[in-house]
DOBA-59132 format. One record per atom (N, C-alpha, C, O): x, y, z; atom name; chain. Coordinates in Angstrom, 3 decimals. Layout:
<nodes>
c1:c2:c3:name:chain
X:Y:Z:CA:A
...
</nodes>
This chain:
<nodes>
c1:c2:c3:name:chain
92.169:100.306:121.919:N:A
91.293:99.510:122.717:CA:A
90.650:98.440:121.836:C:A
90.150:98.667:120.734:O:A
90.710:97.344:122.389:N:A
89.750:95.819:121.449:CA:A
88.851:95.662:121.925:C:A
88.725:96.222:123.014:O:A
87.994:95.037:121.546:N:A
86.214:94.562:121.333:CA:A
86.151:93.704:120.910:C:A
86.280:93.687:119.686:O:A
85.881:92.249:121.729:N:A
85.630:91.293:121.006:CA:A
84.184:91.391:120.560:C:A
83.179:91.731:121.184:O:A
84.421:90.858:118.858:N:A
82.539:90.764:118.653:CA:A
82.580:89.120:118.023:C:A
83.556:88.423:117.747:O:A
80.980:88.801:117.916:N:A
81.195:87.633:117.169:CA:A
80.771:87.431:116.155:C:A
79.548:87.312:116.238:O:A
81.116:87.324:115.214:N:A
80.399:87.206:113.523:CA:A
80.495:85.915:112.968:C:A
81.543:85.271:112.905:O:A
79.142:85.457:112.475:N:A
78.828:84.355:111.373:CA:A
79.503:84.380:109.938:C:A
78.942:84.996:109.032:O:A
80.748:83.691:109.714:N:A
81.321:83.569:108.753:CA:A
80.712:82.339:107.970:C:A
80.016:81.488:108.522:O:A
81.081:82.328:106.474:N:A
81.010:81.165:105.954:CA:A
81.950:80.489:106.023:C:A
83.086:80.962:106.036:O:A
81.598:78.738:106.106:N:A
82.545:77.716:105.936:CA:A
84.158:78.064:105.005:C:A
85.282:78.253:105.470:O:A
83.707:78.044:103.620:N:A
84.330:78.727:103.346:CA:A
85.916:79.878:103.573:C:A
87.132:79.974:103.409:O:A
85.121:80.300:103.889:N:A
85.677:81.485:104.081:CA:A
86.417:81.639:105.484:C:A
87.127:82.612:105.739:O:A
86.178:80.551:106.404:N:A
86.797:80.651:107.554:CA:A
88.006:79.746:107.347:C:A
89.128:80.025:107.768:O:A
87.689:78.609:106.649:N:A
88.933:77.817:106.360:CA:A
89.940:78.606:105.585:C:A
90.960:77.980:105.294:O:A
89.868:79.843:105.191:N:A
91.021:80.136:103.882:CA:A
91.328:81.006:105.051:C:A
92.542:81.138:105.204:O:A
90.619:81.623:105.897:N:A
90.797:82.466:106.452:CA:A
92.257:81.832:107.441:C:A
93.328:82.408:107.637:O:A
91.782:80.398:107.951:N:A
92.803:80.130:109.402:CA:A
93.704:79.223:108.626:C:A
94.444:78.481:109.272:O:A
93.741:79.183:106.989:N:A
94.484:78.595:105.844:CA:A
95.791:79.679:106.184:C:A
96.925:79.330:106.515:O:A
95.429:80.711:106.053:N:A
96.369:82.236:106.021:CA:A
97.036:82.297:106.839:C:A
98.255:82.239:106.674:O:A
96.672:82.387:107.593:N:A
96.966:83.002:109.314:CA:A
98.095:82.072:109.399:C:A
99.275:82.302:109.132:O:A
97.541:80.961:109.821:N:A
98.492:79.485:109.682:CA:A
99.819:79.797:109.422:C:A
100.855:79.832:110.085:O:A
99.387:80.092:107.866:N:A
100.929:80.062:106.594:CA:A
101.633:81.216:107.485:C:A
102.766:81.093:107.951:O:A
101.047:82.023:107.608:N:A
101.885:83.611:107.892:CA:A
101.978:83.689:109.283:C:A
102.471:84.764:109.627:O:A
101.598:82.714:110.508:N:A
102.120:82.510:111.954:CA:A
101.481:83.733:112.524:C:A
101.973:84.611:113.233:O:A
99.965:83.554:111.932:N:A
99.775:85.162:112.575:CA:A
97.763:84.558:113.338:C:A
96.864:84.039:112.678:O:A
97.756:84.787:114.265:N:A
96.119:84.819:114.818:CA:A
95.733:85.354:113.905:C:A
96.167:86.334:113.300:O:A
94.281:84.293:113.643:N:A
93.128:84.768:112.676:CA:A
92.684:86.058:113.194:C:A
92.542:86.962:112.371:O:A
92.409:86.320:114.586:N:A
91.938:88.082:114.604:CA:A
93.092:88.987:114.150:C:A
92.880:90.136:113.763:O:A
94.172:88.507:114.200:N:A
95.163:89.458:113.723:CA:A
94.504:89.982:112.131:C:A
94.002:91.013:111.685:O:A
94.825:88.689:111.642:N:A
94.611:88.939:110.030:CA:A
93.731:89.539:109.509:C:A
93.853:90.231:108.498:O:A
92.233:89.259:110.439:N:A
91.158:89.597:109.645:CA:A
90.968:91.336:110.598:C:A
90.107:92.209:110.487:O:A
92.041:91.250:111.370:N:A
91.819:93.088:111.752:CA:A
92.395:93.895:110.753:C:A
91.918:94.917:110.260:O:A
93.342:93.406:110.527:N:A
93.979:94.019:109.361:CA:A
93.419:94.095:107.786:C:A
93.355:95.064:107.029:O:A
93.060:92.782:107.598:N:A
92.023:92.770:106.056:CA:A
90.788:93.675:106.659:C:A
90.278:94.004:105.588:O:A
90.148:94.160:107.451:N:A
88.905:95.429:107.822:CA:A
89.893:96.661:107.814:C:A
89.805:97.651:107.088:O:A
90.562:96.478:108.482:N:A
91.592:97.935:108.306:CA:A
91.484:98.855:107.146:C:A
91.071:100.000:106.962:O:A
92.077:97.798:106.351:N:A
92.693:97.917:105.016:CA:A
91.139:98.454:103.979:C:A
90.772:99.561:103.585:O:A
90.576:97.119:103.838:N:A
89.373:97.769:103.393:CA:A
88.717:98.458:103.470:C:A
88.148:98.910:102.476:O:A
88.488:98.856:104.636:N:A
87.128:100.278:105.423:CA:A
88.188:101.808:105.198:C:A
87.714:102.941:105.280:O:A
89.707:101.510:104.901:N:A
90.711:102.625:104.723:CA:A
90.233:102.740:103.237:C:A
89.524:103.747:103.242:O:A
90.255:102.138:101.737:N:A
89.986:102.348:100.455:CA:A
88.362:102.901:100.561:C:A
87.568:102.027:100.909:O:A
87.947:103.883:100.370:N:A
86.659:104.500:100.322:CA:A
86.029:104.165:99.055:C:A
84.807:104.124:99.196:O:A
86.386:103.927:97.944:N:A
86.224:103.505:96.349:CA:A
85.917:102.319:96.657:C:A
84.726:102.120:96.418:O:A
86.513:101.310:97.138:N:A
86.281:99.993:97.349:CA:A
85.389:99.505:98.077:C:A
84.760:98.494:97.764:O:A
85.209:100.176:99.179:N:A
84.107:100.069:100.141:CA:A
82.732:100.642:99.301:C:A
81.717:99.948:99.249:O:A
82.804:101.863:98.707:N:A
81.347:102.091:98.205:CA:A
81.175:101.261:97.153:C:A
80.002:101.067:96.836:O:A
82.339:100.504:96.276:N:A
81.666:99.689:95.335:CA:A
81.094:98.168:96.014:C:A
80.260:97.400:95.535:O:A
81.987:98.037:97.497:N:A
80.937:96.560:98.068:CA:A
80.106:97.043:98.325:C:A
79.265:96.254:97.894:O:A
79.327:98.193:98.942:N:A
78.226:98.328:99.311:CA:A
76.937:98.544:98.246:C:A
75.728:98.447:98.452:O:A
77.588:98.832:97.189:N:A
76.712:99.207:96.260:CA:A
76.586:97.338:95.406:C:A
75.491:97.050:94.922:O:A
77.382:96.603:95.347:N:A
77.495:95.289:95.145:CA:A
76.172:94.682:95.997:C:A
75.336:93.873:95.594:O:A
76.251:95.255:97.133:N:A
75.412:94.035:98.217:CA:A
73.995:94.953:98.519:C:A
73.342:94.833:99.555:O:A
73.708:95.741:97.582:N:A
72.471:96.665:97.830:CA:A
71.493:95.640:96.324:C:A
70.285:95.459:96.172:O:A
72.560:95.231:95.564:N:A
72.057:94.693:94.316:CA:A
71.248:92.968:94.323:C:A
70.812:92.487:93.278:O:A
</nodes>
């Protein structure tokens, strides 16, 4: 089941984002479901961003 939500990205970060997608013929929600996937799946990685953004 999907959920659209809406999140404040940076400039940045949205251009590399629909930079990607672009190259690889894939919808930006595609991509960036998959880059959350991926990340929130590594538990090591996730507690070291969170511990990054507590700092």
């Amino acid at each position: 089941m999907s959920r659209r939500v809406v999140v404040e990205v940076r400039k940045d970060l949205h251009q590399e984002l629909r930079k990607t997608a672009v190259l690889n013929e894939l919808k930006v929600y595609v991509l960036v479901n998959a880059i959350l996937e991926d990340y929130l799946a590594d538990e090591e990685r996730l507690k070291l961003l969170l511990r990054r953004l507590k700092n």
